[in-house]
C-alpha positions as CSV (number, residue, x, y, z in Angstrom):
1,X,0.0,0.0,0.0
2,X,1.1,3.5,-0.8
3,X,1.5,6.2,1.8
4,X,-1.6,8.2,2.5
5,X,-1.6,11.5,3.6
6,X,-4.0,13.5,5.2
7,X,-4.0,17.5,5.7
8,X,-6.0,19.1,8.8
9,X,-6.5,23.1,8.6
10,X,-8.5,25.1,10.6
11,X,-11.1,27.8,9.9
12,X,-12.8,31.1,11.3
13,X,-11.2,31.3,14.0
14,X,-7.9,29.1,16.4
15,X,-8.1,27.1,19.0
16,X,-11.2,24.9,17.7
17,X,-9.7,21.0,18.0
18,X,-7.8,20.5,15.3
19,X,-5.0,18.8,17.6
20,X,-7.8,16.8,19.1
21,X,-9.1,15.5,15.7
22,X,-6.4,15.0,14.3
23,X,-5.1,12.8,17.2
24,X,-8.8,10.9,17.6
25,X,-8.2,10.3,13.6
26,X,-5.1,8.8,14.0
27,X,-6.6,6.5,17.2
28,X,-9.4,5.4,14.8
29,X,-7.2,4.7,11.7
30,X,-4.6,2.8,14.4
31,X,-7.4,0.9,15.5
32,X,-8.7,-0.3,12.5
33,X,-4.5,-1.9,12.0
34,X,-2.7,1.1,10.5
35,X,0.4,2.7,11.4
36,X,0.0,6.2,11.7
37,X,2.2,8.9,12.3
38,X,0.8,12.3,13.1
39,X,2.7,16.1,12.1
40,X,2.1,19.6,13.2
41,X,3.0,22.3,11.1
42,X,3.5,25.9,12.7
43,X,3.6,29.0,10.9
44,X,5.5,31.2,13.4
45,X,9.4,32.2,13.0
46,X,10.6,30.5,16.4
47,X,13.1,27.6,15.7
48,X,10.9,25.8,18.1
49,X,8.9,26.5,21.0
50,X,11.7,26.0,23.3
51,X,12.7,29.4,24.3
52,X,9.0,30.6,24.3
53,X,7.3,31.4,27.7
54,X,5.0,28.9,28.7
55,X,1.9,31.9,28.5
56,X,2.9,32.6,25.0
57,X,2.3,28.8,23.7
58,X,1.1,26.7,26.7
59,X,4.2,23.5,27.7
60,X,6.8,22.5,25.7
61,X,6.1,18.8,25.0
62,X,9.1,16.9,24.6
63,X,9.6,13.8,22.6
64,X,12.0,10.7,23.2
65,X,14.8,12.1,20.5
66,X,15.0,15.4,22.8
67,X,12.9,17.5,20.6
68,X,11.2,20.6,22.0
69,X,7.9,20.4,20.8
70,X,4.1,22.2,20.3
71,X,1.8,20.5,22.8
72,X,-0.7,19.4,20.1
73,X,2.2,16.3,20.5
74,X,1.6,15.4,23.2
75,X,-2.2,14.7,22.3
76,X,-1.1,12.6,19.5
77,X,1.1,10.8,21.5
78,X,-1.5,10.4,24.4
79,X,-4.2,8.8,21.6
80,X,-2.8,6.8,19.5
81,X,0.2,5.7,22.2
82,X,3.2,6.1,19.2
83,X,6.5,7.7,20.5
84,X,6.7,10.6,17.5
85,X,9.8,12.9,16.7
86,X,11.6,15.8,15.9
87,X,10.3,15.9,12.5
88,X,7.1,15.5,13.7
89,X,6.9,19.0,14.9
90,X,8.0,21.5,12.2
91,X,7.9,25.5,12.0
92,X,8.5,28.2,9.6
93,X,11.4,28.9,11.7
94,X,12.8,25.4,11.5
95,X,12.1,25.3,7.4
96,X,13.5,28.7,6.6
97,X,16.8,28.0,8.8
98,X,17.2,24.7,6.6
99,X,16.9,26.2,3.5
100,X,19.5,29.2,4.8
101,X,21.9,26.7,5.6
102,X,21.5,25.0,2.1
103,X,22.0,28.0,0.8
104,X,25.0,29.2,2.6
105,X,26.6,25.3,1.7
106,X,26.1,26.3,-1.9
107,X,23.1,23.3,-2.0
108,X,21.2,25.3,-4.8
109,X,23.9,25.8,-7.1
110,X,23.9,29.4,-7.2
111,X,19.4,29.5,-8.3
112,X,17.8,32.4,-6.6
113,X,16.4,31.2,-3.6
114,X,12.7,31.7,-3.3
115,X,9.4,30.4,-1.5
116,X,8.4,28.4,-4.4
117,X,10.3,26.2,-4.9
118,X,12.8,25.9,-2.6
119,X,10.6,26.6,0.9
120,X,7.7,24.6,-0.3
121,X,10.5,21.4,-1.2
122,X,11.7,22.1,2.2
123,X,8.2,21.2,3.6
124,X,6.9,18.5,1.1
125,X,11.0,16.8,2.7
126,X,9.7,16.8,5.8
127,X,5.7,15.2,4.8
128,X,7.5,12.7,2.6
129,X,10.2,11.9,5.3
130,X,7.8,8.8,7.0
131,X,7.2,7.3,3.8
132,X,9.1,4.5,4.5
133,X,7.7,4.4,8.5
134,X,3.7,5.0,7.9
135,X,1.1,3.7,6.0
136,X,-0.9,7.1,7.2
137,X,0.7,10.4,8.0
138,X,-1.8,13.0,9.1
139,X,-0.5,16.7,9.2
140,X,-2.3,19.3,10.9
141,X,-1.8,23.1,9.9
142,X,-1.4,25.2,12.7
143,X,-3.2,28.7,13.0
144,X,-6.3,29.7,10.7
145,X,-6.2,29.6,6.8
146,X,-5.6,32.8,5.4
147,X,-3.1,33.7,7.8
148,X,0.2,35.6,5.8
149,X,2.8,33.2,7.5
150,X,1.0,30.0,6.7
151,X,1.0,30.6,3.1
152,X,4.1,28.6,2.1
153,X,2.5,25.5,4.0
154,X,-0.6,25.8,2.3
155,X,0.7,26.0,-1.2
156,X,3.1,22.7,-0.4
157,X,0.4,20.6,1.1
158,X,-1.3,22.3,-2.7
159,X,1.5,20.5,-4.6
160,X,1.4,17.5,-2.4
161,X,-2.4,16.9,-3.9
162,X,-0.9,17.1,-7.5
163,X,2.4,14.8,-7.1
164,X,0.9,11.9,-5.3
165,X,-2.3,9.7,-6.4
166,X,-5.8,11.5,-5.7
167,X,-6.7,8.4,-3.6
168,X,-3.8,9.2,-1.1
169,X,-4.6,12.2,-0.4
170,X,-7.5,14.2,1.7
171,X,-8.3,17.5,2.6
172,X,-10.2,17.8,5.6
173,X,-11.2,21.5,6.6
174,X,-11.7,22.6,10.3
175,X,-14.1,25.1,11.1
176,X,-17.0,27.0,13.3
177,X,-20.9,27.3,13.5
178,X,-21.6,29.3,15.7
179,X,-24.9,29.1,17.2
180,X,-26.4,33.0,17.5
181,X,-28.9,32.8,21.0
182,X,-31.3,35.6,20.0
183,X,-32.0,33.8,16.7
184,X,-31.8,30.6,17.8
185,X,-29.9,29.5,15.1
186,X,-26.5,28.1,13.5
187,X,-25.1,30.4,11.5
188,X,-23.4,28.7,8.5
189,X,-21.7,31.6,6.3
190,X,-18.4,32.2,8.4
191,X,-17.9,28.3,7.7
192,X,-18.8,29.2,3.7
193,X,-16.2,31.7,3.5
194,X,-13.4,29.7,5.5
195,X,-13.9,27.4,2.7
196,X,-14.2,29.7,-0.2
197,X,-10.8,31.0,1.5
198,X,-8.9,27.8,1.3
199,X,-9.9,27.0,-2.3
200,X,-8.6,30.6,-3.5
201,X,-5.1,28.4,-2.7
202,X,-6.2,25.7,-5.1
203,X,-7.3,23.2,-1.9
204,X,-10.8,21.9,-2.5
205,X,-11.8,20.2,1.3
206,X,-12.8,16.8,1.1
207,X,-14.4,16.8,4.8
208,X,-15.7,19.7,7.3
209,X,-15.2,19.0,10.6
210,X,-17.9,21.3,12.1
211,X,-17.3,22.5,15.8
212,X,-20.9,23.3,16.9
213,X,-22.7,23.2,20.3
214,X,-25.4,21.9,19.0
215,X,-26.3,19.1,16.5
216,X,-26.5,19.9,12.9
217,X,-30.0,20.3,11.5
218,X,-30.1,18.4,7.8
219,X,-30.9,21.9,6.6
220,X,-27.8,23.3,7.6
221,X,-25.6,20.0,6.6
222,X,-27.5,20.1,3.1
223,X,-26.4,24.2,2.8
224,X,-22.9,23.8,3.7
225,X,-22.5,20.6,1.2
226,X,-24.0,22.8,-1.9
227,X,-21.8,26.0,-0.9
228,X,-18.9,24.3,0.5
229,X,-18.9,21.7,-2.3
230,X,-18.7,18.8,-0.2
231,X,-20.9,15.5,-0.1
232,X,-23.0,15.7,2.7
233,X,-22.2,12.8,4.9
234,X,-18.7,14.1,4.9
235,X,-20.2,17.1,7.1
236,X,-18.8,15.7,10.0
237,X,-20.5,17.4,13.6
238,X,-17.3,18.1,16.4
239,X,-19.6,18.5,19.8
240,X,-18.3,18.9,23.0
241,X,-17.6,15.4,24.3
242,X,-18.2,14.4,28.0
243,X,-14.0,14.0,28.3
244,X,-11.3,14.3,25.8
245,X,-11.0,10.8,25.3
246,X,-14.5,10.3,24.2
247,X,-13.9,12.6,21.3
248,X,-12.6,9.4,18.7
249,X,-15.8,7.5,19.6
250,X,-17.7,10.7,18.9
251,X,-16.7,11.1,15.6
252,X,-16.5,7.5,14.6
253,X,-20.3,7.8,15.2
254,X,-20.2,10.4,13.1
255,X,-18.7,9.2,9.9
256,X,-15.4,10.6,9.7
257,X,-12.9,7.6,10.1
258,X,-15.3,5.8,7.3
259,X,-15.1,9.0,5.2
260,X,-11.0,9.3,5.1
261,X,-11.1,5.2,4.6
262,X,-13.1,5.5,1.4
263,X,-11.7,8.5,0.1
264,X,-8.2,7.3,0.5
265,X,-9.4,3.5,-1.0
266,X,-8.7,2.0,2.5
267,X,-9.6,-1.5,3.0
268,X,-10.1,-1.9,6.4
269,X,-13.2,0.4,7.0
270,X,-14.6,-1.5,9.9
271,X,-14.1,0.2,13.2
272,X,-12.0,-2.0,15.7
273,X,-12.9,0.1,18.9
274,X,-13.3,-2.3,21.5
275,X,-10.6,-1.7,23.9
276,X,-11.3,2.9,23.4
277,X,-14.9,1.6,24.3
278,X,-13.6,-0.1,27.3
279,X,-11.6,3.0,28.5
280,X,-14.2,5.4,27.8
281,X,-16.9,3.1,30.2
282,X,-14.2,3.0,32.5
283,X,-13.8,6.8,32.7
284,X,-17.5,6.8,33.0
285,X,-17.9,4.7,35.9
286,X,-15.4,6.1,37.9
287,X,-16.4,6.1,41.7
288,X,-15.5,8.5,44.3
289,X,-12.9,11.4,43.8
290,X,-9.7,12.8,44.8
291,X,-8.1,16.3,44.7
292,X,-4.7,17.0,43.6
293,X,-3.1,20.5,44.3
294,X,-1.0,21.6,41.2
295,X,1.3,24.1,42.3
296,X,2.8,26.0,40.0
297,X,4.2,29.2,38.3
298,X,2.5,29.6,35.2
299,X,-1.0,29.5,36.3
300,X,-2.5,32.7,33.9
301,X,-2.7,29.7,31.3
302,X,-3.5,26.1,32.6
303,X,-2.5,24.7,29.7
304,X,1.3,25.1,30.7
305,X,1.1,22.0,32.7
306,X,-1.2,20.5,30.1
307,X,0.7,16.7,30.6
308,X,0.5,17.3,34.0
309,X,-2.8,17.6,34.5
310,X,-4.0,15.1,32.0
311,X,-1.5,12.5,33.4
312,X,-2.8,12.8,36.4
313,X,-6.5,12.3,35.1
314,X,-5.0,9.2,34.0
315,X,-3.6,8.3,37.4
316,X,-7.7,8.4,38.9
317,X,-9.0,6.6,35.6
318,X,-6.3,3.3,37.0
319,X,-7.2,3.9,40.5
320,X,-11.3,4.3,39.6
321,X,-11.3,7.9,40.6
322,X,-12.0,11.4,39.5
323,X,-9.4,13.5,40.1
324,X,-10.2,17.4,40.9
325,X,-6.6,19.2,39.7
326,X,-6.7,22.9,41.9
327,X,-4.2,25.1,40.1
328,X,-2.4,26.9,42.5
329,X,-0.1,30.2,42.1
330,X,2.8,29.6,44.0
331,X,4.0,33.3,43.9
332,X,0.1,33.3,46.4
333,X,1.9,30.5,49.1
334,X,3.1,31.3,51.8
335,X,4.3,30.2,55.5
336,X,1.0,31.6,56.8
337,X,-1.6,30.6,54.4
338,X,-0.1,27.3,53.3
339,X,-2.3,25.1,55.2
340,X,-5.1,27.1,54.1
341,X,-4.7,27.0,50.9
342,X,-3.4,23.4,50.5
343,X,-4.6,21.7,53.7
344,X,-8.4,20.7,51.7
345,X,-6.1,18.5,49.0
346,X,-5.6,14.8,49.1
347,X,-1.7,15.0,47.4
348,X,0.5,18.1,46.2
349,X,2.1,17.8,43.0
350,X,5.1,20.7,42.3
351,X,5.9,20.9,38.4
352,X,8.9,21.9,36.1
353,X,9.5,25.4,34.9
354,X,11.9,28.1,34.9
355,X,13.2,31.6,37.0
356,X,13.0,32.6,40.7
357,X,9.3,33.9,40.3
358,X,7.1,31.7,42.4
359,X,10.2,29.5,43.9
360,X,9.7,30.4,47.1
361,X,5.9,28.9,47.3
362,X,6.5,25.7,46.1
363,X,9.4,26.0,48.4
364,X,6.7,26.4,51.3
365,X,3.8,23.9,49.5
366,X,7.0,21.1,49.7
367,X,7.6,21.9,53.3
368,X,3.5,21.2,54.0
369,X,3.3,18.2,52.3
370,X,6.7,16.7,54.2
371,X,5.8,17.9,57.4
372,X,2.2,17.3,57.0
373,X,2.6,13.6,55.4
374,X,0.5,14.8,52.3
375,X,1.6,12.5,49.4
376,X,4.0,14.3,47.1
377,X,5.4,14.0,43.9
378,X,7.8,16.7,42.2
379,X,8.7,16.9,38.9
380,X,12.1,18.1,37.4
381,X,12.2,22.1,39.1
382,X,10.0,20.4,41.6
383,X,12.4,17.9,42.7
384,X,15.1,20.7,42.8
385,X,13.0,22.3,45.3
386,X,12.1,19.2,47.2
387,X,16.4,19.2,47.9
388,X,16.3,22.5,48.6
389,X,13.7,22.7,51.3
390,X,15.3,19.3,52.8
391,X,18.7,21.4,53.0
392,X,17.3,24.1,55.0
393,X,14.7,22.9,57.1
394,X,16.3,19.2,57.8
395,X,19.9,20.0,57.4
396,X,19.5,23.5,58.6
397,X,21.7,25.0,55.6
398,X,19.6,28.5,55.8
399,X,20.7,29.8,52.1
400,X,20.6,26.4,50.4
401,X,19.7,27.0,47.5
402,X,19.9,26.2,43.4
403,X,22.6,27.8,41.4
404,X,19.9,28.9,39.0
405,X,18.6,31.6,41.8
406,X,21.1,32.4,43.3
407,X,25.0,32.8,42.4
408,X,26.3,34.1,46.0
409,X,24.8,31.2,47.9
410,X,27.4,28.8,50.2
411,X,25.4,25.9,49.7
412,X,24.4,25.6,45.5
413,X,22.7,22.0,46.1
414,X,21.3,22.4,42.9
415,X,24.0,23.2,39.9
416,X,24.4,23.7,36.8
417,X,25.2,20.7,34.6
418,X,29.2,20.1,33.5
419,X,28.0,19.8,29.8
420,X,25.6,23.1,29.8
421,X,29.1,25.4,31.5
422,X,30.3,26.6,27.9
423,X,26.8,27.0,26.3
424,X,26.0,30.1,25.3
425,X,22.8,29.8,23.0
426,X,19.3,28.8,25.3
427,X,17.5,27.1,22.1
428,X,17.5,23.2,22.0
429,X,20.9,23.2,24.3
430,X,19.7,21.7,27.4
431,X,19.7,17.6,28.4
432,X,16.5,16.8,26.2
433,X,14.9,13.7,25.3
434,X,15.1,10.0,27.2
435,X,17.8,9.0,28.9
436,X,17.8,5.4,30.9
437,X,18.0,5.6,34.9
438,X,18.8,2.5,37.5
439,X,16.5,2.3,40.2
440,X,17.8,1.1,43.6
441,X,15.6,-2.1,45.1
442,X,13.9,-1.5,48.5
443,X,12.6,1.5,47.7
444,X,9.6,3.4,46.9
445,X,10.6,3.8,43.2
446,X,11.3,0.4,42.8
447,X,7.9,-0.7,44.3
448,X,6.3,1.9,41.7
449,X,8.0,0.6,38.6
450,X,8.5,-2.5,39.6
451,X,11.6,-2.8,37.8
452,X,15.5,-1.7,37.8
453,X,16.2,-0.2,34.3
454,X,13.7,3.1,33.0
455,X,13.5,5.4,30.4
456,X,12.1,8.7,31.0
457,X,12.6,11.9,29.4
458,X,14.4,15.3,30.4
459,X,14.4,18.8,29.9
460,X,17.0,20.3,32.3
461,X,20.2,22.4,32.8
462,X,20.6,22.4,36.7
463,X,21.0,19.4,38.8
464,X,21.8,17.5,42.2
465,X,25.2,18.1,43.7
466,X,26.5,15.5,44.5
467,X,28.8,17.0,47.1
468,X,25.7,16.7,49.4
469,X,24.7,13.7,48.5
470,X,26.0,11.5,52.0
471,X,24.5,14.2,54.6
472,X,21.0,14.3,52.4
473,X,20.5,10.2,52.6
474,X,21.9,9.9,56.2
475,X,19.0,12.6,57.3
476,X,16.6,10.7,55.1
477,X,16.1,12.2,51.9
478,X,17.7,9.4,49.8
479,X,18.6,9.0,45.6
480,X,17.0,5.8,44.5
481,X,17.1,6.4,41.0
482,X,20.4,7.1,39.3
483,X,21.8,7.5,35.6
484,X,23.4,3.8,35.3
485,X,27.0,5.8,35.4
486,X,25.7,6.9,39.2
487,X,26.9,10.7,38.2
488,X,23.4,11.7,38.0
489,X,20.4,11.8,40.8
490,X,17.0,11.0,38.6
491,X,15.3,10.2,41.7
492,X,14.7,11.3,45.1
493,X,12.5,9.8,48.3
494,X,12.2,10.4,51.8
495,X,12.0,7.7,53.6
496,X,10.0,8.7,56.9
497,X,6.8,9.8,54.9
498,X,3.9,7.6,53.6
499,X,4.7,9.1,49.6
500,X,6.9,11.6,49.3
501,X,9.2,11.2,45.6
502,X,10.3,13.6,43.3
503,X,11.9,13.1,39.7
504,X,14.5,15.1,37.4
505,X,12.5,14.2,34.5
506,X,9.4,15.1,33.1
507,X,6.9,11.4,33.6
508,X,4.1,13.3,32.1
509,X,5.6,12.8,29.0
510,X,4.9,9.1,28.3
511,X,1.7,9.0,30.3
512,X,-1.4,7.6,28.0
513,X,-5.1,7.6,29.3
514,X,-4.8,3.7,29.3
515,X,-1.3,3.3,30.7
516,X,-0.7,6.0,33.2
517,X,3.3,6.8,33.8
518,X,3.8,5.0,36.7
519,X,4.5,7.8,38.8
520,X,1.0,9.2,38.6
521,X,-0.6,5.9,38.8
522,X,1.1,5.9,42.4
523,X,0.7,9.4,43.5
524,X,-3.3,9.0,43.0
525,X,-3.2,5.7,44.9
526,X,-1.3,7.2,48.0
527,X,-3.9,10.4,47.5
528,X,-6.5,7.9,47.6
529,X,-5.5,6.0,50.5
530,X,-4.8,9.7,52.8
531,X,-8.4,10.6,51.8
532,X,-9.9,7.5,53.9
């Protein structure tokens, strides 16, 4: 079978699930025995979202070959459980530095440079590059068509319709109805223009994926098949779904995974969605509830900790419960309201980030949930901080502190890394992407992952000094998971608390809604159990 591709944009307006259907397509085409591979495309000039703040683009999702990534990833990742890559998450910035550094090489034999050809080749390199690794590659356009720095995307996934077979490749369009209250109607003409838009590029859209609130009335399907010129069963309804995870079930109902199949002359149409069904019934019986406090830095736009959250969602759907996830400002805690503030949660959680803004809340949320035997788990910064208290409130080293806040401190139990002394440039230069870690037996790692050897990934300059290393176990607070060199701490636990762990990497990563990183899985149980 050839490779099939298939192109998501988006219409009227951002933010309406494109990353969502394109990652409940790829579940539903997996499911039915395909291997699919999903893409995002983003227009803007950034190399990568690596040196963006976390308010301008939400996390950084980072995959196993250390890529810094859009956090659409991470939903495709979560759905259709495949482990994607670096040139699975592509920007303008990324293409135009490629063909600068072609150009500079003397690759174009001294041709005038220009967007067509040599930017849109650039792009059509990267959709072609899983040929040999997919039978399905389904790249999603970020932003909203019509926007100026898209442009060179849209006209290669053009040519991509004219160089390949018209069976392996579909167009499936993105778009709003919005529902108007004092009419009482769904309104269908930004959709018609979205569309009208898209084909002024030469891309006719084989489906509409129609975010409404409401279900479509025939009238309305009917209009937007005759104006959009589209058959009308492939006027595909995107409703708000109970959960995320019921989304591919949603639109399987609807017609959309049967739609791609026989446009693209698939021969496995039938939907194989017994074990999504199975989750999706588990996520709907769950009994009982816990709450989780998230404290954290970047709270102005939840979706910063966007893993976070949904991997600990996943945590409650293994352990049968809901879990409530209270985003907390950490710059807001404090020695005097930290019981108030935290003392109605079932287990703290203290995430990754970046800067002295906020440091010295979670500094104070750590110190509740140790003193106060609140299950904990930290996460990369988080487990930083979890040494950092233990140094001054156990080991009474008042100005312990990271290197990363503060460069006059006596006692830098955080520092920087030996490989990141000589870098200069912050983009793509810090210890990204999986690295393996030994776990010590008799511990509380070992009972969570039941095993020595793990992989988990990273996204860190700073880390445990060693030097401190002997005083910090003999008070308690001891390494249990190491890099298989010993050099570096992954893992920390205190041993004189019910659950308190903290990691140097980022477990959120490689959590899916039916195989929870086993981390979470644990943290929720232990939040479970302090609840009775």
């Amino acid at each position: 079978m050839s490779t099939k591709y298939i192109f998501i944009t988006g219409g009227v307006v951002s933010g309406l699930g494109k990353g969502i259907t394109a990652s409940s397509l790829g579940r539903l085409l997996k499911n039915r025995g395909y291997k699919v591979i999903n893409q995002k495309f983003d227009p803007y000039i950034n190399v990568d979202p690596g040196t963006m703040s976390p308010y301008e683009h939400g996390e950084v999702f980072v995959t196993d070959d250390g890529a810094e990534t859009d956090l659409d990833l991470g939903h495709y990742e979560r759905f259709t459980d495949v482990n994607l890559n670096q040139n699975c998450s592509i920007s303008s910035g990324k293409i135009y530095q490629n063909v600068i550094n072609k150009e500079r090489r003397g690759d174009y034999l001294g041709k005038t440079v220009q967007v067509i050809p040599h930017v849109t080749n650039e792009i059509k390199d990267n959709i072609y590059s899983f040929e040999d690794q997919a039978d399905i590659v389904i790249t999603e356009l970020g932003g909203t068509i019509g926007d100026i720095e898209s442009l060179a995307f849209v006209e290669a996934i053009r040519q991509v319709g004219l160089e390949k077979d018209p069976d392996d490749v579909i167009y499936i369009h993105v778009t709003l109805l919005p529902y108007i209250t004092g009419s009482n109607e769904i309104k269908s003409k930004p959709t018609q223009h979205s569309v009208k838009e898209l084909q002024s590029f030469g891309i006719k859209p084989d489906i509409l994926v129609c975010r409404t609130e409401t279900e479509i009335p025939e009238e309305i399907r009917e209009k937007l098949a005759l104006f959009c010129n589209v058959r009308p069963e492939n006027v595909i309804p995107n409703l708000t779904a109970e959960n995320l995870y019921a989304v591919p079930l949603m639109l399987e109902k609807y017609g959309l995974a049967i739609a791609v199949c026989k446009k693209l002359k698939l021969k496995k149409i039938k939907p194989q969605n017994k074990e999504w069904e199975k989750l999706i019934n588990n996520i709907r019986n769950l009994s009982g509830e816990v709450n989780i406090a998230l404290v954290g830095k970047y709270m102005h736009l939840q979706d910063s900790y966007l893993s976070v959250a949904e991997s600990l969602r996943h945590g409650g759907f293994a352990n049968g419960v809901k879990v409530n996830v209270g985003f907390i400002d950490s710059e807001t805690v404090n020695e005097e309201n930290v019981k108030e503030m935290l003392g109605k949660y079932d287990g703290i959680l203290v995430p990754g980030g970046f800067g002295n803004r906020g440091i010295e809340g979670k500094i104070t949320a750590i110190k509740y949930a140790r003193e106060s035997n609140v299950p904990f788990l930290g996460i990369c910064l988080g487990m930083q901080m979890a040494v950092v208290e233990f140094c001054r409130n156990v080991l009474k080293l008042e100005d312990a502190n990271s290197a990363e806040f503060s460069t006059t401190t006596l006692n830098p139990v955080i520092h920087i890394m030996e490989t990141q002394k000589n870098i200069t440039e912050k983009g793509g230069t810090m210890r990204l992407g999986s690295y393996p870690c030994k776990i010590k037996k008799d511990t509380l790692a070992y009972e969570i992952y039941k095993q020595e050897n793990i992989d988990e990934r990273h996204r860190h300059r700073f880390e445990y000094n060693n030097n401190y290393k002997e005083r910090l176990e003999l008070a308690g607070l001891v390494c249990s998971g190491t890099s298989p060199d010993g050099s570096l701490v992954e893992i920390v636990e205190y041993q004189h608390h019910p659950f308190f762990i903290a990691g140097q990497f980022h477990p959120e990563f490689k959590s899916r809604p039916d195989k929870p990183a086993p981390l979470f899985r644990a943290l929720i149980k232990a939040a479970k159990e302090y609840k009775k």
